[in-house]
MARNUMI-277282 format. One line per field, with one value per residue: x, y, z of N, C-alpha, C in turn; residue in one letter; residue number from 1. Coordinates in steps of 0.1 Angstrom, whole numbers, padded with zeros to 4 digits. Layout:
BEGIN
n.u (X; ...)
n.v (Y; ...)
n.w (Z; ...)
ca.u (X; ...)
ca.v (Y; ...)
ca.w (Z; ...)
c.u (X; ...)
c.v (Y; ...)
c.w (Z; ...)
code (a; ...)
pos (NUM; ...)
This chain:
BEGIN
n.u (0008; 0003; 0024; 0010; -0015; -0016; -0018; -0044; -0059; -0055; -0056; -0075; -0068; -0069; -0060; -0044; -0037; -0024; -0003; 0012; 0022; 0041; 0055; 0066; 0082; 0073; 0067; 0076; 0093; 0098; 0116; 0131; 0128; 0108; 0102; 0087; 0055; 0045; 0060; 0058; 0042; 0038; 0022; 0039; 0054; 0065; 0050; 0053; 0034; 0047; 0056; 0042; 0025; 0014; -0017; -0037; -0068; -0091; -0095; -0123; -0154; -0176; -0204; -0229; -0262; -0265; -0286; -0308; -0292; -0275; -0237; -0205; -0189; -0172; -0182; -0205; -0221; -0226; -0253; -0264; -0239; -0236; -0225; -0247; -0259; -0245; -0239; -0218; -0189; -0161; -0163; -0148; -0125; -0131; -0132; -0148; -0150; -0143; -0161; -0199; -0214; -0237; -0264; -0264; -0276; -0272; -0246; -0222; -0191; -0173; -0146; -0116; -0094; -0068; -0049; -0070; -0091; -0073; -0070; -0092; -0098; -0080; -0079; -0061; -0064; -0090; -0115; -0145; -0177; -0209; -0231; -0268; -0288; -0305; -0319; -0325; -0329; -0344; -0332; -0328; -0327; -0304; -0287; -0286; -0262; -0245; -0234; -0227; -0203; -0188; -0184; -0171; -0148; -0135; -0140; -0135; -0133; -0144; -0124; -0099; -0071; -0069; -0087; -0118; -0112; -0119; -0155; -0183; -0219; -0255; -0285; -0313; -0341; -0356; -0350; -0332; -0303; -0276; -0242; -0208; -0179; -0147; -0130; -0127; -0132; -0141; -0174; -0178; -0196; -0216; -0203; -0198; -0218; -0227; -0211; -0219; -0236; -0262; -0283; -0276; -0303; -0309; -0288; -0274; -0260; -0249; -0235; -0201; -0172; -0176; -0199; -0230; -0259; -0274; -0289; -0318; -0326; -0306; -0295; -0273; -0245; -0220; -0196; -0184; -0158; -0150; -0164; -0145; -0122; -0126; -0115; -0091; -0062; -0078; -0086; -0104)
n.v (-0012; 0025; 0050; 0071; 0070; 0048; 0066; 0075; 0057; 0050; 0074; 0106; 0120; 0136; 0130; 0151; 0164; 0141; 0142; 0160; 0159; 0143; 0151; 0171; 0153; 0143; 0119; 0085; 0054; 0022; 0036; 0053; 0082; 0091; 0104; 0106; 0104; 0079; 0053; 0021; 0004; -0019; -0046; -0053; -0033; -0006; 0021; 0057; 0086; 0119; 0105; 0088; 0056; 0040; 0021; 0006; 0011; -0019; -0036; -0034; -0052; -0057; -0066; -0063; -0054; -0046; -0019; -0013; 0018; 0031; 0035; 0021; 0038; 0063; 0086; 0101; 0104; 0108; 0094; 0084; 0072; 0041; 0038; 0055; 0041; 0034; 0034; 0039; 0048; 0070; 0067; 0068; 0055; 0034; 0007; -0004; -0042; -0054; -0042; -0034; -0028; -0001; -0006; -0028; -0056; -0067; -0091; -0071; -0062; -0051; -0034; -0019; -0033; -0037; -0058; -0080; -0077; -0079; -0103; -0114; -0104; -0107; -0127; -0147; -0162; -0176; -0171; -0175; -0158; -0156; -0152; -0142; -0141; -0123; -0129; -0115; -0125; -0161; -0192; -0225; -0260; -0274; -0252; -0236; -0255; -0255; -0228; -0226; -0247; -0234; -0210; -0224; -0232; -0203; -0175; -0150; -0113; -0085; -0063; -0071; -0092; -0122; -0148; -0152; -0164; -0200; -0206; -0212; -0222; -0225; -0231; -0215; -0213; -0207; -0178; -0171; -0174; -0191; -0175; -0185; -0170; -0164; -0139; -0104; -0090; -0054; -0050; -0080; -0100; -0092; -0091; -0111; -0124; -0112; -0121; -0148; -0135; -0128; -0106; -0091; -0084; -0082; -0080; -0100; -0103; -0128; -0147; -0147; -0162; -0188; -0170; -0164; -0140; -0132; -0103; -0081; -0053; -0027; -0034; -0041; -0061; -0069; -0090; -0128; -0133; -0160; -0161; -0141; -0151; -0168; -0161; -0152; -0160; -0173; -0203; -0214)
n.w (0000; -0011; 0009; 0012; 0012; 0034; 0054; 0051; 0060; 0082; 0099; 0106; 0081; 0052; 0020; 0007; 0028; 0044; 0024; 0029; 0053; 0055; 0032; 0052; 0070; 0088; 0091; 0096; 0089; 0101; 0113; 0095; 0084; 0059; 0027; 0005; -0007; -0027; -0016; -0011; 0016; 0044; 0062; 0082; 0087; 0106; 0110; 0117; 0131; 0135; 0155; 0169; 0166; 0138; 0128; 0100; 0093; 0095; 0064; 0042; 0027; 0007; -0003; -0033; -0047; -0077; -0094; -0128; -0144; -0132; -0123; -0120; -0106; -0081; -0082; -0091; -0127; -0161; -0150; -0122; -0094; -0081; -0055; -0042; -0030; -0007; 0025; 0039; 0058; 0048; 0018; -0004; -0002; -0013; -0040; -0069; -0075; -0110; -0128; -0135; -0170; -0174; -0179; -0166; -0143; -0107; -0086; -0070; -0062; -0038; -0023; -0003; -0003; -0024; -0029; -0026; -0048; -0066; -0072; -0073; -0099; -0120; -0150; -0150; -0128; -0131; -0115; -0115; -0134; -0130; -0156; -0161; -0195; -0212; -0243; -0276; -0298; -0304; -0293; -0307; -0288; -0305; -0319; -0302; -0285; -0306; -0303; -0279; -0280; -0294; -0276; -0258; -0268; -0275; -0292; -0313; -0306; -0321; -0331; -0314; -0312; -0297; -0290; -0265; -0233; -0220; -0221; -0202; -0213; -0205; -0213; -0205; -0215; -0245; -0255; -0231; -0213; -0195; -0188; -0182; -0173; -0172; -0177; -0178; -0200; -0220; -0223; -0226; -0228; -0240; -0266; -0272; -0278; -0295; -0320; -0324; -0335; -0324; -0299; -0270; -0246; -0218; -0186; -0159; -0137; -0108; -0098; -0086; -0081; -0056; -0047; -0044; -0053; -0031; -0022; -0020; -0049; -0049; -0023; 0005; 0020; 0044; 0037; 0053; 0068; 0059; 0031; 0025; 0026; 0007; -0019; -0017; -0035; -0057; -0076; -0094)
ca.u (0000; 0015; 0023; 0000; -0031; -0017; -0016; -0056; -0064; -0047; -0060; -0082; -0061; -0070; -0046; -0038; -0034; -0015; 0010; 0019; 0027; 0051; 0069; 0072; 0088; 0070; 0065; 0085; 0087; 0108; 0131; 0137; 0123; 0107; 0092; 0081; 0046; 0044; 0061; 0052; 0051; 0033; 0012; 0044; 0059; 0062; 0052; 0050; 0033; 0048; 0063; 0027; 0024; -0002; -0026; -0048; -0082; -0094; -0103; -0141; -0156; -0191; -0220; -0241; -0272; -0262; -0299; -0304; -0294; -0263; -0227; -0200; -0180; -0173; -0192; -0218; -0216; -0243; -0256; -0261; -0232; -0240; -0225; -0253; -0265; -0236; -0239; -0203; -0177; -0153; -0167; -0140; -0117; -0137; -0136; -0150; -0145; -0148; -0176; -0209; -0219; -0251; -0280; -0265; -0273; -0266; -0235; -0211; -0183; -0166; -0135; -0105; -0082; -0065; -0045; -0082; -0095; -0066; -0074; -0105; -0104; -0067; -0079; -0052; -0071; -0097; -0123; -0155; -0184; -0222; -0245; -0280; -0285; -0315; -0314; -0332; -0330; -0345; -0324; -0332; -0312; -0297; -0282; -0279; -0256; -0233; -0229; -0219; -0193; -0183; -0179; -0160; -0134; -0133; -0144; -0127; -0140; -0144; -0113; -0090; -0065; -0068; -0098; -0117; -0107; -0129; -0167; -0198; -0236; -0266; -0297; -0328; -0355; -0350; -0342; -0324; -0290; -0268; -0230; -0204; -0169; -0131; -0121; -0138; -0130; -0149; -0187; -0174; -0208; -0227; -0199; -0197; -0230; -0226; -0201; -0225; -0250; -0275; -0279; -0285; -0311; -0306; -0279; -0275; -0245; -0255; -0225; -0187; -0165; -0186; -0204; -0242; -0261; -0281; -0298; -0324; -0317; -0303; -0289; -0259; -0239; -0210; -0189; -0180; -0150; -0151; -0165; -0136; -0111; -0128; -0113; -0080; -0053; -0090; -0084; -0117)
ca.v (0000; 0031; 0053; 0083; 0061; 0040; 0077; 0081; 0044; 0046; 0088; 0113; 0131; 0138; 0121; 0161; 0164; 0131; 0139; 0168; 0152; 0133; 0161; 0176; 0150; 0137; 0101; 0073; 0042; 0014; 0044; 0058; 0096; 0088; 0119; 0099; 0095; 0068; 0046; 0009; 0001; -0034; -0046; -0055; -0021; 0003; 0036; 0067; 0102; 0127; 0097; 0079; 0047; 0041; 0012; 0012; 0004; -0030; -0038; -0037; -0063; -0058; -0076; -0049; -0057; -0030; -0014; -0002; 0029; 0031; 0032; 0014; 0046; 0062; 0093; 0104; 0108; 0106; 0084; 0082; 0064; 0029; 0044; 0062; 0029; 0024; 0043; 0042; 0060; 0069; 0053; 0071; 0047; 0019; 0007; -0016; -0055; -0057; -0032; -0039; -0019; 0011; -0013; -0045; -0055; -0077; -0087; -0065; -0066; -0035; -0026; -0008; -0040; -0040; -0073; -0089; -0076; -0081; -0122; -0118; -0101; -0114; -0134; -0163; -0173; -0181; -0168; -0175; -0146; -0165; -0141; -0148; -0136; -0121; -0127; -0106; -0142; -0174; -0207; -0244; -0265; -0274; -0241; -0235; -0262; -0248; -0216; -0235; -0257; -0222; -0199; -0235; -0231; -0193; -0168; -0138; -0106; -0077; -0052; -0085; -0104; -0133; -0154; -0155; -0177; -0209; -0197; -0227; -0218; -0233; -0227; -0220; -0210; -0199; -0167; -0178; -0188; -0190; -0179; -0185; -0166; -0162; -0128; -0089; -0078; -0047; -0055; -0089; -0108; -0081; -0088; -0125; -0129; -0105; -0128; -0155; -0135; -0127; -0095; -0092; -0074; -0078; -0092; -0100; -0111; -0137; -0154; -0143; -0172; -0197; -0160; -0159; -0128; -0127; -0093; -0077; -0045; -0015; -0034; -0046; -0060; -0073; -0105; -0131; -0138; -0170; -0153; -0130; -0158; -0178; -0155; -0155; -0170; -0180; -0208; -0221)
ca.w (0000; -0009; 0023; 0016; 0013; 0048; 0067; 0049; 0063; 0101; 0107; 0096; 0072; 0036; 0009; 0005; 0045; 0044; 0014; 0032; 0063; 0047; 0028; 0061; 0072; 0100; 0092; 0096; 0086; 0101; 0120; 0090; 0076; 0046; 0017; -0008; -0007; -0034; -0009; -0005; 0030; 0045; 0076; 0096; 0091; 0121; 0108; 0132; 0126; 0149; 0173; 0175; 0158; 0132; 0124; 0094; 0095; 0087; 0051; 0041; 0018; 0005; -0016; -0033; -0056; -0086; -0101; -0135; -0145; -0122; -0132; -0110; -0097; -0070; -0081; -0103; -0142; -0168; -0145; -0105; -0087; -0072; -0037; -0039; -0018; -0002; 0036; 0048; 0061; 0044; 0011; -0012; 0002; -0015; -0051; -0072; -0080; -0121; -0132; -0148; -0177; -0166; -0183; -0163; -0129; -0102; -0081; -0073; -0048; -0030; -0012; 0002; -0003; -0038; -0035; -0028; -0057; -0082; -0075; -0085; -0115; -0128; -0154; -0149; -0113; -0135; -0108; -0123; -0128; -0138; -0153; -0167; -0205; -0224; -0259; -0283; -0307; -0295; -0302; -0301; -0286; -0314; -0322; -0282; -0286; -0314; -0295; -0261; -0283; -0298; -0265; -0251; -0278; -0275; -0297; -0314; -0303; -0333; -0326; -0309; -0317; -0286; -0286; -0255; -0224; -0226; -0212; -0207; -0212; -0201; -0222; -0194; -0220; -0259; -0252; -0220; -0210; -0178; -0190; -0168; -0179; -0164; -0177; -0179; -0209; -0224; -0229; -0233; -0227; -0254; -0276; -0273; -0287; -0310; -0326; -0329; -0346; -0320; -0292; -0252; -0242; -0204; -0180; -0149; -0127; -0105; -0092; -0085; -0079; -0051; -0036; -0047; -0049; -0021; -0016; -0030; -0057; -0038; -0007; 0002; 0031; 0045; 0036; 0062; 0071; 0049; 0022; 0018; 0023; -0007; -0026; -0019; -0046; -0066; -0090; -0097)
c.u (0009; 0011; 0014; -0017; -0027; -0025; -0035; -0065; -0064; -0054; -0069; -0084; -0067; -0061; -0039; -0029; -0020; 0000; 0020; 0027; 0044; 0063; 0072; 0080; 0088; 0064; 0076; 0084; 0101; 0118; 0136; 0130; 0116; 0091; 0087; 0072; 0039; 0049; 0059; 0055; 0034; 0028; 0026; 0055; 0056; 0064; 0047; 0049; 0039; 0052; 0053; 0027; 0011; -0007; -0034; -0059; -0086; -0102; -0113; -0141; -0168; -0198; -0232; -0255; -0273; -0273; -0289; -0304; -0284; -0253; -0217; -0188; -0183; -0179; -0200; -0212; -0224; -0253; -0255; -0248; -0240; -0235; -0237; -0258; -0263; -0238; -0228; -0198; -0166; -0154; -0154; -0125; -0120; -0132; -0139; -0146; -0147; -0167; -0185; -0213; -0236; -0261; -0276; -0268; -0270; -0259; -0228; -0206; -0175; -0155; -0128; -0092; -0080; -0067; -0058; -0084; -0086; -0069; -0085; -0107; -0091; -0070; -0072; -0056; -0080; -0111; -0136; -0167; -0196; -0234; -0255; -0286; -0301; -0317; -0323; -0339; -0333; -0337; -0333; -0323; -0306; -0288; -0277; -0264; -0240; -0227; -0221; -0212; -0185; -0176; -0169; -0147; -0126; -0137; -0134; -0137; -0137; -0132; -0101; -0086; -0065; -0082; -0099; -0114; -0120; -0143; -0181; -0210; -0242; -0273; -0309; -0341; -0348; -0344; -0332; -0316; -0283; -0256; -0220; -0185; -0156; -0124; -0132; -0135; -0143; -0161; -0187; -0188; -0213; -0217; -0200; -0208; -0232; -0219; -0209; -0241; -0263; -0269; -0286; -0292; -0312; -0298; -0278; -0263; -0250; -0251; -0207; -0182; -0177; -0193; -0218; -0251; -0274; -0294; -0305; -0320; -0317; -0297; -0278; -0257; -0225; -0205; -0186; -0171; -0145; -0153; -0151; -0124; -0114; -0122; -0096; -0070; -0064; -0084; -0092; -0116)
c.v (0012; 0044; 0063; 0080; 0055; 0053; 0080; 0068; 0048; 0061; 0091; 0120; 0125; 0128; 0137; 0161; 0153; 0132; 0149; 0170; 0144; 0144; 0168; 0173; 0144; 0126; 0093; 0059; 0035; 0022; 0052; 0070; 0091; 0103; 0121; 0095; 0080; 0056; 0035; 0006; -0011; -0039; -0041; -0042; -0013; 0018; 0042; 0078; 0111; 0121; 0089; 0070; 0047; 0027; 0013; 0007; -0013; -0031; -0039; -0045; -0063; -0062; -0060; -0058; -0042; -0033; -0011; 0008; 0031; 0029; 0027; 0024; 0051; 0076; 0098; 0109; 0108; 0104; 0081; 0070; 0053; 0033; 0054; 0056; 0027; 0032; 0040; 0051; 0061; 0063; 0060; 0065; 0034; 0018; -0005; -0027; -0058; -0051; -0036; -0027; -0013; 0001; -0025; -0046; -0070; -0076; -0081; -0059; -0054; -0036; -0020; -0020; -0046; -0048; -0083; -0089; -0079; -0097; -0121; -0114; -0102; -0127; -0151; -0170; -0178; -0186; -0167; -0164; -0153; -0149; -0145; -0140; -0133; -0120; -0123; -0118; -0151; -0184; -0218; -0247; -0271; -0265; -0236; -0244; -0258; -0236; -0222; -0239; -0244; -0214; -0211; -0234; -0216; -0185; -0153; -0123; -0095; -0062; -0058; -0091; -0118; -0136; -0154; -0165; -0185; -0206; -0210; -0216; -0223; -0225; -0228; -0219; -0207; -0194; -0163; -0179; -0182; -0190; -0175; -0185; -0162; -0151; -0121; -0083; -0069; -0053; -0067; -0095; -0102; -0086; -0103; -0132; -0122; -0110; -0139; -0156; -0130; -0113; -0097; -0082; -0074; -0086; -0090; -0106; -0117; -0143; -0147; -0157; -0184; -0183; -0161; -0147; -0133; -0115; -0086; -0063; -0036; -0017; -0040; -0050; -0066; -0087; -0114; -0134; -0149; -0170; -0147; -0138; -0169; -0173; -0152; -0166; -0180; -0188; -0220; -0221)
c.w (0000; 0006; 0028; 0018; 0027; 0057; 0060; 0056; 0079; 0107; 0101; 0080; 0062; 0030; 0006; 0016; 0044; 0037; 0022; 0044; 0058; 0041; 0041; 0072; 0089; 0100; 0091; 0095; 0090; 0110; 0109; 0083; 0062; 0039; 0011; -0005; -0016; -0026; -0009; 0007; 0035; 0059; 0088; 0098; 0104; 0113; 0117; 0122; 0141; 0158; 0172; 0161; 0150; 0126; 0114; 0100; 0088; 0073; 0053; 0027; 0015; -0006; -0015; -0045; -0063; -0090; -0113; -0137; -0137; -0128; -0118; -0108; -0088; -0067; -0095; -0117; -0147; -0154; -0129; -0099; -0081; -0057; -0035; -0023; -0009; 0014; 0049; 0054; 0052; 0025; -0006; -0013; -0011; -0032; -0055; -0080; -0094; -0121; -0142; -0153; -0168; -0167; -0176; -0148; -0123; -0094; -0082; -0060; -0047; -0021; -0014; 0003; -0020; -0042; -0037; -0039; -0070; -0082; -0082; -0097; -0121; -0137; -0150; -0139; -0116; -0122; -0117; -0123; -0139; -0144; -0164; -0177; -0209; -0234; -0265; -0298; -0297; -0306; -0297; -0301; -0294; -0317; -0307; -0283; -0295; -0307; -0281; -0268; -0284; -0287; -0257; -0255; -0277; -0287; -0299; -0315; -0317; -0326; -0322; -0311; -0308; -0288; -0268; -0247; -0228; -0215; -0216; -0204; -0209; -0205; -0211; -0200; -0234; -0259; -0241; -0216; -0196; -0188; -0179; -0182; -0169; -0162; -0181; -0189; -0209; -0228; -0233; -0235; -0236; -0269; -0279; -0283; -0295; -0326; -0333; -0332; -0339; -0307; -0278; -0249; -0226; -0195; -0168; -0143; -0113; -0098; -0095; -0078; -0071; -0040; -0051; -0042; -0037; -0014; -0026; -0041; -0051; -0026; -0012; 0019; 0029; 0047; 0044; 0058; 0058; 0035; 0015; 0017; 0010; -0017; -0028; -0032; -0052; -0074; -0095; -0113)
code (x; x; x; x; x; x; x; x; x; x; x; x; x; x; x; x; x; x; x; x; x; x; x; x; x; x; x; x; x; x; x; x; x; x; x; x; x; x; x; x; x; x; x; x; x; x; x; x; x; x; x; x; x; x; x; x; x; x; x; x; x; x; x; x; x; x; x; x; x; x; x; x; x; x; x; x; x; x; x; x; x; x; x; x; x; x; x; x; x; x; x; x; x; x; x; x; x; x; x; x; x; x; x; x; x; x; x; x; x; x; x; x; x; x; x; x; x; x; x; x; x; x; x; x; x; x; x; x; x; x; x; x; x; x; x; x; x; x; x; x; x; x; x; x; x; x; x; x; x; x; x; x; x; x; x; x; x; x; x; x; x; x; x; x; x; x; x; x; x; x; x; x; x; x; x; x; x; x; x; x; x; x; x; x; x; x; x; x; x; x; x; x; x; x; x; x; x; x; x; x; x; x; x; x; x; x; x; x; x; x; x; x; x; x; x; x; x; x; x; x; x; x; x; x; x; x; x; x; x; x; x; x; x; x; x; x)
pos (1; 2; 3; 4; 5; 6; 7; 8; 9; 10; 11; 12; 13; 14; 15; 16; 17; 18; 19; 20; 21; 22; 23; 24; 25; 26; 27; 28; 29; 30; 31; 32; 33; 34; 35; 36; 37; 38; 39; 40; 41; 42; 43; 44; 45; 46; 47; 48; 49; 50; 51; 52; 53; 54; 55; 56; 57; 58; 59; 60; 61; 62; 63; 64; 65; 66; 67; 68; 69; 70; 71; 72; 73; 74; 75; 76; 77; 78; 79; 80; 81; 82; 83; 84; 85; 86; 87; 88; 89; 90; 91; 92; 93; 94; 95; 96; 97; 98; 99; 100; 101; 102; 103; 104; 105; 106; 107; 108; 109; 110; 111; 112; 113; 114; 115; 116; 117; 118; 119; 120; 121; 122; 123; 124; 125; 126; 127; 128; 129; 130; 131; 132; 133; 134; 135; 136; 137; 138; 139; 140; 141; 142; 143; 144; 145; 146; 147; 148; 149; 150; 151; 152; 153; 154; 155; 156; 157; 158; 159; 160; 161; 162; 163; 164; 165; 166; 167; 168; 169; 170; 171; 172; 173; 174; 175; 176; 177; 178; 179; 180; 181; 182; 183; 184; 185; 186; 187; 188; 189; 190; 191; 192; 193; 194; 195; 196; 197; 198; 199; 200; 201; 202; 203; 204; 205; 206; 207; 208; 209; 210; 211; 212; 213; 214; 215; 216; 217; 218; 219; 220; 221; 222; 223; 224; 225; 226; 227; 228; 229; 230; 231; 232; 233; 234; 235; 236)
């Protein structure tokens, strides 16, 4: 963590407040002066402001149910912020776990710990994200079929030289399906089926690795313990 975000974690201060502490040369880290707020400095570090040791705060970990019409920052744009929901402290600390496009809703996971979140959305942990598809085309399963063999194999997205990682469907109705994918590219799910000819008209996120959404649209809480360690070094 770098050390002007620790001194925004452990006290009151600003990230302004904080930087300026620092150039003035009243933090320490380890015994040693340090001016450089870019810093990396690490739990078992001993930093001191002014002589007094500092602690951060404990990471937060939250399950939201994103509405439509919401965008996944941390303030307003076109589009009302999803913290509109959120009734924290501090909630500019927070950010979010792999963003759903404004028209998608569903899961979507929140904090103030990076390394958590780079597991889950680093591709190569192959942390799984299920979301349930509305297609604007109905298939039979027959054709259901060729698309599932298709998105298995990967698919080349229109602008991309990499086919996608390998992604399974489940067909729940015609228009229907359950897809269950490894990596976030851009609008991948809109694009995916765009590839094979057909368009989503509504999506939903559903599942993140073994975490089901749970709450209704607009709420949210907090992760257990077990929860947040399912997530650790994911390689589902």
């Amino acid at each position: 963590m770098r050390l002007d975000k620790f001194l925004c974690k452990s006290t009151a201060l600003c990230k302004q407040e904080a930087i300026q502490s620092i150039h003035a040369k009243d933090v320490t880290v380890n015994g040693v002066v340090v001016t450089d707020a870019s810093t990396q400095v690490h739990e078992n570090n001993t930093v001191l402001l002014n002589g007094e040791r500092l602690k951060a705060r404990d990471f937060r970990y939250i399950l939201m149910h994103k509405p439509a019409g919401t965008v996944c920052s941390n303030v307003d744009e076109v589009y009302p912020s999803l913290f509109r929901y959120l009734n924290v402290d501090k909630v500019s600390e927070l950010h979010i776990v792999g963003r759903l496009d404004v028209d998608t809703t569903g899961l979507v996971l929140v904090t103030d710990d990076g390394r958590w979140s780079f597991d889950i959305t680093r591709p190569s942990n192959g942390c799984q994200k299920v979301y349930r598809v509305q297609l604007s085309r109905p298939m039979s399963s027959e054709s259901a079929q060729v698309v599932a063999d298709t998105f298995l194999k990967g698919v080349l997205l229109q602008g991309e030289a990499k086919l996608t990682l390998p992604a399974t469907m489940e067909q729940i109705a015609p228009h229907e399906v359950r897809l269950t994918i490894t990596e976030g590219r851009f609008h991948q799910v809109k694009r995916m089926f765009a590839a094979v000819g057909n368009r989503v008209v509504s999506l939903h996120r559903e599942q993140i690795g073994n975490l089901r959404l749970d709450v209704v649209t607009e709420q949210w809480r907090y992760l257990t313990l077990k929860e947040v360690e399912s997530f650790r070094n994911h390689s589902n």
